[in-house]
C-alpha positions, 0 to 999 in steps of 0.5 A: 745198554741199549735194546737189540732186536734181531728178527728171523722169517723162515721161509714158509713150507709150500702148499699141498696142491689139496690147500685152499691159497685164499685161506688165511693161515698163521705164519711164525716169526722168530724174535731175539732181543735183549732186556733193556735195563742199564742197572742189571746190565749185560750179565743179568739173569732174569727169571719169568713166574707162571703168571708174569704173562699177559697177552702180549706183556711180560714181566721179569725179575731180577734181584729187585729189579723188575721190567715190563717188556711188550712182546708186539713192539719187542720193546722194554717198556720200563725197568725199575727197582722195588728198592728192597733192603735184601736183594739176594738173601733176607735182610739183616734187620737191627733190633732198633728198627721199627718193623714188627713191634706193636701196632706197626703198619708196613708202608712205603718206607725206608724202614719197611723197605730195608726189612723186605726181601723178593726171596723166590717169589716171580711176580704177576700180572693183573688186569684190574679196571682196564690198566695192567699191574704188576703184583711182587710177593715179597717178605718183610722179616721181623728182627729181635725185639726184646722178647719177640723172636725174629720171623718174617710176614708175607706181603704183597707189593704193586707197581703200576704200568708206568713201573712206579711202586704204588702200594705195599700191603701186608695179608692178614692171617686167619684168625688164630693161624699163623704162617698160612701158605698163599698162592696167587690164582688168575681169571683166565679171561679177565686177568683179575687176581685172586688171593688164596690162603691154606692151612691144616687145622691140629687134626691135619684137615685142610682149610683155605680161604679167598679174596679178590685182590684189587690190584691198584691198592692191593686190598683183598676182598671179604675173605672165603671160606668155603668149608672143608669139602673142598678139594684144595689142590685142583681149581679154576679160575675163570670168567669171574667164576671159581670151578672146583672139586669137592670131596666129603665123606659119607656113611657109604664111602666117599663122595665127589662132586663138582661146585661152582660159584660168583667170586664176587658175592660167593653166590653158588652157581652150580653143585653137580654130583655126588658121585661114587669115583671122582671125574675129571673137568674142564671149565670154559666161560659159562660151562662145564665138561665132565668125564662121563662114569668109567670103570676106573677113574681116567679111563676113556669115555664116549661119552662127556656132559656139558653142564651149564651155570646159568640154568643148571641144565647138563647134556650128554655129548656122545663122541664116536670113540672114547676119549680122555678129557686130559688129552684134550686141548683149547682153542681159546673157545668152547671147542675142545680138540680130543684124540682117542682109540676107536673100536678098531684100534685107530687113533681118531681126532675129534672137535666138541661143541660144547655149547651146541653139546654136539661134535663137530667133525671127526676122523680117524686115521686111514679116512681118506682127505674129503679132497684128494682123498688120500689116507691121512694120520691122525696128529700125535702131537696136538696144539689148538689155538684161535682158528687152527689146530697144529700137531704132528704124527709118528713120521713126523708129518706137520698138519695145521688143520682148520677147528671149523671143519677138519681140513689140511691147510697145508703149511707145515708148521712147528707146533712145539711154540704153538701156546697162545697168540704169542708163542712161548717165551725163553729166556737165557740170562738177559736175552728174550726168543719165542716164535710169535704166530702172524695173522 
């Protein structure tokens, strides 16, 4: 089969006689073309995981086959097979194979592929040592060995960006546990993969545990164990750093706090709190956000700490309305773009400067443009990446505002596909569409 590329410009919306024509904004191409694998074939159904993305790479899966596909030449870099026993449904595995009796090791073999199967699982992409890899959960099922019941381990299995299979690797369990969940988290920034086991104990505590994943051999690194404080279901994983919740019960109530800590050597960074109601975060690459004390957890604040990893410091930064930091939004940097009510019952639209722990600009709805002063809308529909922030109000007027100081650009932009550098990806069977932002 060989790859069709369709592309589709749309004509950009002129600009308002208020826009600066020497500044440089983002224009939109539409992209359309098909997976180029000749053994799936025209009737392929391809799936997409939460972390088959990577700048401009993608990697999608179908049955056992996986292909890296390269969003800025719009090109399939290479299609190629797991050679997995099960593609569809778990594999039948005779009792006279080798896989799960005593001191077996999996391996790239033919007796561990045939007994191995993707199931549901999409694969990843990582970053490790300067050269992308593809990470595929798979499960080898054991059969009926005598008196050994039939079940299966999780595995995981790595492909270099050539689209060779390199490496099969079983995780181990912890020890005296069996069947523990995994769950793959990626660094936001360098793309590296961190593995993370859970597990409840016989009084139904929480346990997990955590390791680095090298991706070129799929070793993990010493495993964690951070203790039973932790808050399993709400972490980040950035800058070579994991941010997370805490939660420990005291003689007056419960507890809640905020860690942080090195992935590398485990070393703590930062333990903020204890507070007597939980608060909500956001991590950016050396600090920490945090919703200000409310009456009731999530309510509205003016007022943020911006807390520093490298010297423990924390600092007030004071909004001129209230703002909820789960309506907040990322340019990539450490300026968050928020929306709240004022006093007066006016939407308001408000840059952070974390690092300075100041705002940047703010306005609300009905202040006049610094230019043509005519009223404008604060945007419903909000989206912030790189240099610009695009949103939309309740008639439907299209802004993409400049994060440095506020201004209308003036090109009316789409903002649903306004995600990351890229645009969001669809897919439909074998075909690949998104809307890629131009500079």
């Amino acid at each position: 089969m060989t790859s069709s590329t369709t592309t589709d410009e749309p004509t950009p919306a002129p600009l308002r006689p208020d826009a600066d024509p020497e500044l440089k904004i983002r224009t939109f191409k539409s992209f359309d073309f098909t997976v180029d694998c000749p053994a799936v074939g025209d009737e392929g159904s391809w799936d997409l995981g939460d972390l088959g993305q990577w700048d401009n790479w993608f990697v999608v899966r179908a049955a056992d086959y996986l292909a890296l596909v390269d969003r800025s030449t719009q090109s399939t870099q290479w299609c190629s097979t797991m050679a997995l026993g099960g593609t569809t449904a778990a594999p039948i595995v005779t009792s006279d194979s080798p896989v799960g009796r005593p001191d077996y090791t999996p391996a790239l073999d033919d007796n561990t592929l045939a007994a191995a199967w993707p199931g549901n699982a999409e694969p990843d992409i990582a970053i490790h040592a300067g050269r992308l890899w593809v990470v595929q959960p798979i499960e080898i099922v054991r059969p009926d060995i005598q008196s050994q019941q039939r079940q299966s381990y999780s595995v995981l299995l790595g492909l270099d960006d050539t689209g060779k299979v390199s490496w099969l690797r079983q995780l181990d369990q912890p020890p005296g546990i069996t069947g523990a969940g995994i769950q793959i988290d990626r660094d936001a920034t360098t793309g590296e993969l961190l593995v993370v086991q859970t597990w409840s104990d016989d009084d139904g505590v929480g346990h997990l545990r955590l390791g680095s994943l090298d991706a070129s051999t799929g070793l993990v690194a010493k495993w964690r164990s951070p203790g039973v404080d932790w808050d399993l279901d709400d972490r980040v994983f950035i800058g070579g750093t994991i941010v997370h919740r805490t939660r420990s019960e005291e003689a007056t109530g419960t507890a809640y706090g905020m860690a942080v800590r090195r992935v590398a050597n485990w070393t703590r960074l930062a333990a903020i709190g204890p507070w007597d109601r939980d608060r909500r975060f956001r991590a950016i690459m050396d600090r920490l956000v945090i919703q200000g004390p409310t009456i009731d957890y999530g309510s509205p604040t003016n007022k943020v700490l911006s807390y520093s990893y490298a010297d423990g410091s924390g600092r007030t930064i004071t909004a001129p309305f209230p703002i909820d930091l789960d309506r907040c939004v990322g340019n990539g940097a450490s300026k968050p773009v928020c929306t709240g009510t004022t006093g007066d019952e006016k939407d308001a639209i408000a840059v952070l400067d974390v690092a300075q722990a100041k705002v940047d600009w703010w306005w609300k709805t009905g202040s006049p443009d610094p230019k043509t002063k005519v009223p404008r809308a604060v945007p419903r529909d909000l989206a912030a990446w790189g240099d610009y922030i695009y949103g939309s109000n309740a008639e439907g007027v299209r802004y993409v505002m400049d994060v440095a100081t506020g201004a209308d650009v003036g090109l009316e932009t789409d903002i649903r596909e306004v995600t990351n550098a890229y645009g969001e990806i669809s897919i439909f069977g074998n075909r690949v569409s998104w809307d890629m932002p131009l500079p």
